[in-house]
Backbone as CSV, one residue per row, in Angstrom:
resi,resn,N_x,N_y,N_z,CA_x,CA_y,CA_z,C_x,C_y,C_z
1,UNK,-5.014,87.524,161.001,-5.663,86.768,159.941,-5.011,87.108,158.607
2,UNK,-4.807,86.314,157.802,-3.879,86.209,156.693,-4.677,86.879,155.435
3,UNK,-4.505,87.594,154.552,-5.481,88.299,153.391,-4.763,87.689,152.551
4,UNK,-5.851,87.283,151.225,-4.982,86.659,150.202,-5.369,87.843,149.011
5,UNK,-3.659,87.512,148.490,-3.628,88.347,147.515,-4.138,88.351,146.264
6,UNK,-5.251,88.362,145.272,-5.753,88.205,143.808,-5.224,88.542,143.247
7,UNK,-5.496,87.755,141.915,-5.203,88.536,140.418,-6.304,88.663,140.347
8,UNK,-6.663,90.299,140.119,-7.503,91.389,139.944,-7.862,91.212,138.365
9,UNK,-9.196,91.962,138.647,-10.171,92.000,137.064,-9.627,93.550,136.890
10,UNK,-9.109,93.870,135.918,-8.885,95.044,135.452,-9.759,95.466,134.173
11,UNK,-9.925,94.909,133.585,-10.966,94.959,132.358,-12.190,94.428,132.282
12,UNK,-13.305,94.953,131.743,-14.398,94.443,131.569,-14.270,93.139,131.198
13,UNK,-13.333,92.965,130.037,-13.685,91.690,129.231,-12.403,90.543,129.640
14,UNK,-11.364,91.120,130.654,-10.264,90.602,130.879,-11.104,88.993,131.585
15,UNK,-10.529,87.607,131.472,-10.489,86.659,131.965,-9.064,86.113,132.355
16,UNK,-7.819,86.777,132.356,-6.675,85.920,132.285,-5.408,87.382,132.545
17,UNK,-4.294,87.205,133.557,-3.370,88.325,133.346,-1.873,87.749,133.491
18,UNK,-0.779,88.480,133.410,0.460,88.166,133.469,1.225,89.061,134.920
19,UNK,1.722,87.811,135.929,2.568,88.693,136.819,3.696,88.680,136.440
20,UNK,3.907,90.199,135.963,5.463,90.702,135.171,6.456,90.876,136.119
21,UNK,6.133,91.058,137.673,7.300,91.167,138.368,6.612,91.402,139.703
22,UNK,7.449,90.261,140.211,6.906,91.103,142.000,7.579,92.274,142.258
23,UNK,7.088,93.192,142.965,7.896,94.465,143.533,8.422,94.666,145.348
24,UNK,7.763,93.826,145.713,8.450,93.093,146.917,9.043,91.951,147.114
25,UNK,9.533,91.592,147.950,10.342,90.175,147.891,9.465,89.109,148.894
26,UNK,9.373,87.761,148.605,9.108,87.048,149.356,9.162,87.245,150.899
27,UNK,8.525,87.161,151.739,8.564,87.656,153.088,9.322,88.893,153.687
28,UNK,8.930,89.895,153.033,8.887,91.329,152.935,7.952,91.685,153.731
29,UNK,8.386,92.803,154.453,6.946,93.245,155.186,6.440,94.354,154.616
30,UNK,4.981,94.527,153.923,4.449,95.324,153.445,3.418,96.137,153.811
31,UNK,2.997,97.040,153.013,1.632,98.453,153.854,1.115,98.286,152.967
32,UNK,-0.080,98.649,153.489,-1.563,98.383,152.546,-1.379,99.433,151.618
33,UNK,-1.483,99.313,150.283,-1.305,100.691,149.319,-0.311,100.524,149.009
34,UNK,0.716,100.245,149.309,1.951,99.665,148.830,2.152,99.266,147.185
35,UNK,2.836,99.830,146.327,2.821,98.778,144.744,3.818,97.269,145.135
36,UNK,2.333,96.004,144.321,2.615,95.146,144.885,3.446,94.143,144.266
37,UNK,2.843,94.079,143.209,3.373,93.683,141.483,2.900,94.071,140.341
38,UNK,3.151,94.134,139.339,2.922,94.414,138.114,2.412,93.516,137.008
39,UNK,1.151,93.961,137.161,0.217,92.657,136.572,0.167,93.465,134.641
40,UNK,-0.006,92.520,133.998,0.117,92.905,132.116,-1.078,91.984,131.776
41,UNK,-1.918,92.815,131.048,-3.102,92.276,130.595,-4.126,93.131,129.752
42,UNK,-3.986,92.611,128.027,-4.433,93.411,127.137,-3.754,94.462,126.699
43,UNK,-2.173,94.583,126.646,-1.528,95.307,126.202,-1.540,96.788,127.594
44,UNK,-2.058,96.309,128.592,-1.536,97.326,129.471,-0.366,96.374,130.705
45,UNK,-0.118,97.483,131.292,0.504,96.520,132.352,0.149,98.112,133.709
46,UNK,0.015,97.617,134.495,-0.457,97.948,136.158,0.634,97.769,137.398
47,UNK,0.944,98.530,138.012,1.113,98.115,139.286,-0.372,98.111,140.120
48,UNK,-0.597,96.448,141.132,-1.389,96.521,141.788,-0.658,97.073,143.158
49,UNK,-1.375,97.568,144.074,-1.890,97.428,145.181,-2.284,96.122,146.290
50,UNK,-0.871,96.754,147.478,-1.115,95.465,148.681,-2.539,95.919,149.003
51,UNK,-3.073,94.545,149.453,-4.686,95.009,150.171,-4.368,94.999,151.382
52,UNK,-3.293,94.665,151.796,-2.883,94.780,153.503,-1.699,95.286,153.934
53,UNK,-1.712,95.607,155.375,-0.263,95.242,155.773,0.324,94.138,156.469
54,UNK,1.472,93.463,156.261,1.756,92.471,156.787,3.129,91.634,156.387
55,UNK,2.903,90.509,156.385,3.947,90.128,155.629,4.119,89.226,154.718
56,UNK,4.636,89.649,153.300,4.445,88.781,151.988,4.666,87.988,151.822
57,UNK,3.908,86.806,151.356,4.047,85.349,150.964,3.600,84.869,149.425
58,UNK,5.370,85.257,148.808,4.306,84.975,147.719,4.240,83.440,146.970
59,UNK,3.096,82.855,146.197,2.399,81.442,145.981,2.844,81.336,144.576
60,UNK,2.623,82.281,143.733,2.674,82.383,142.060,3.458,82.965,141.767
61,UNK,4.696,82.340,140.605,5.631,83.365,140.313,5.765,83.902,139.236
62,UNK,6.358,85.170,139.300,6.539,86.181,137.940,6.852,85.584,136.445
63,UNK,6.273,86.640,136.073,6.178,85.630,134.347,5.329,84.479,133.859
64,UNK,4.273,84.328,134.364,3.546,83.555,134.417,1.829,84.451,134.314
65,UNK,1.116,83.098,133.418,-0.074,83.926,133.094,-1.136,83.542,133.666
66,UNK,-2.252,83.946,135.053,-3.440,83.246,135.551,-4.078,83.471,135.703
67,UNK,-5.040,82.843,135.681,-6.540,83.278,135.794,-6.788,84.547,136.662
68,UNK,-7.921,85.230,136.684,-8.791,86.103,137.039,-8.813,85.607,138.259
69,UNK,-8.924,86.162,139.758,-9.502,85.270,140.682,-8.354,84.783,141.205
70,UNK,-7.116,84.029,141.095,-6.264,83.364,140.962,-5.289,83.908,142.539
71,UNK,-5.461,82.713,143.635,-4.585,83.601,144.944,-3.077,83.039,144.338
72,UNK,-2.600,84.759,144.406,-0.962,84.511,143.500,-0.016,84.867,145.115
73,UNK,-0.610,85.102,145.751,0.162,85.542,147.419,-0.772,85.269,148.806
74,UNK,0.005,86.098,149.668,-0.847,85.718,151.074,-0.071,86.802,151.661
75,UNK,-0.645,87.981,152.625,-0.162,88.790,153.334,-0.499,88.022,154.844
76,UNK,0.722,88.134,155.756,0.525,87.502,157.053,0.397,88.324,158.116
């Protein structure tokens, strides 16, 4: 079953973030815990966390700013 990947709430007041860079490549196979990309939002920037293992699909691309909530991938 496929897990989709979010753009995560990092801030209380955050509604909106920037993916600054994927850190895997498009159909990469990844481990849960893994750094996944590097999300920027409010003058911080983050590496998230794969929520799975599997293999990366990613939907949304780097440099780009989206919503909260927002499926930016898909682990397969």
């Amino acid at each position: 079953m496929a897990t989709e990947v979010l753009l995560p709430k990092i801030g209380f007041a955050m509604n909106e973030g920037e993916v600054k860079e994927w850190l895997a490549q498009d159909g990469a196979s990844v481990t849960a815990g893994q750094p996944l990309f590097v999300l920027e939002a409010e003058k911080s920037a983050n590496e998230v966390e794969a929520p799975a293992s599997g293999t990366l699909r990613i939907i949304k691309a780097a440099g780009e700013v989206y919503e909260v909530g927002t499926v930016i991938g898909m682990i397969e």
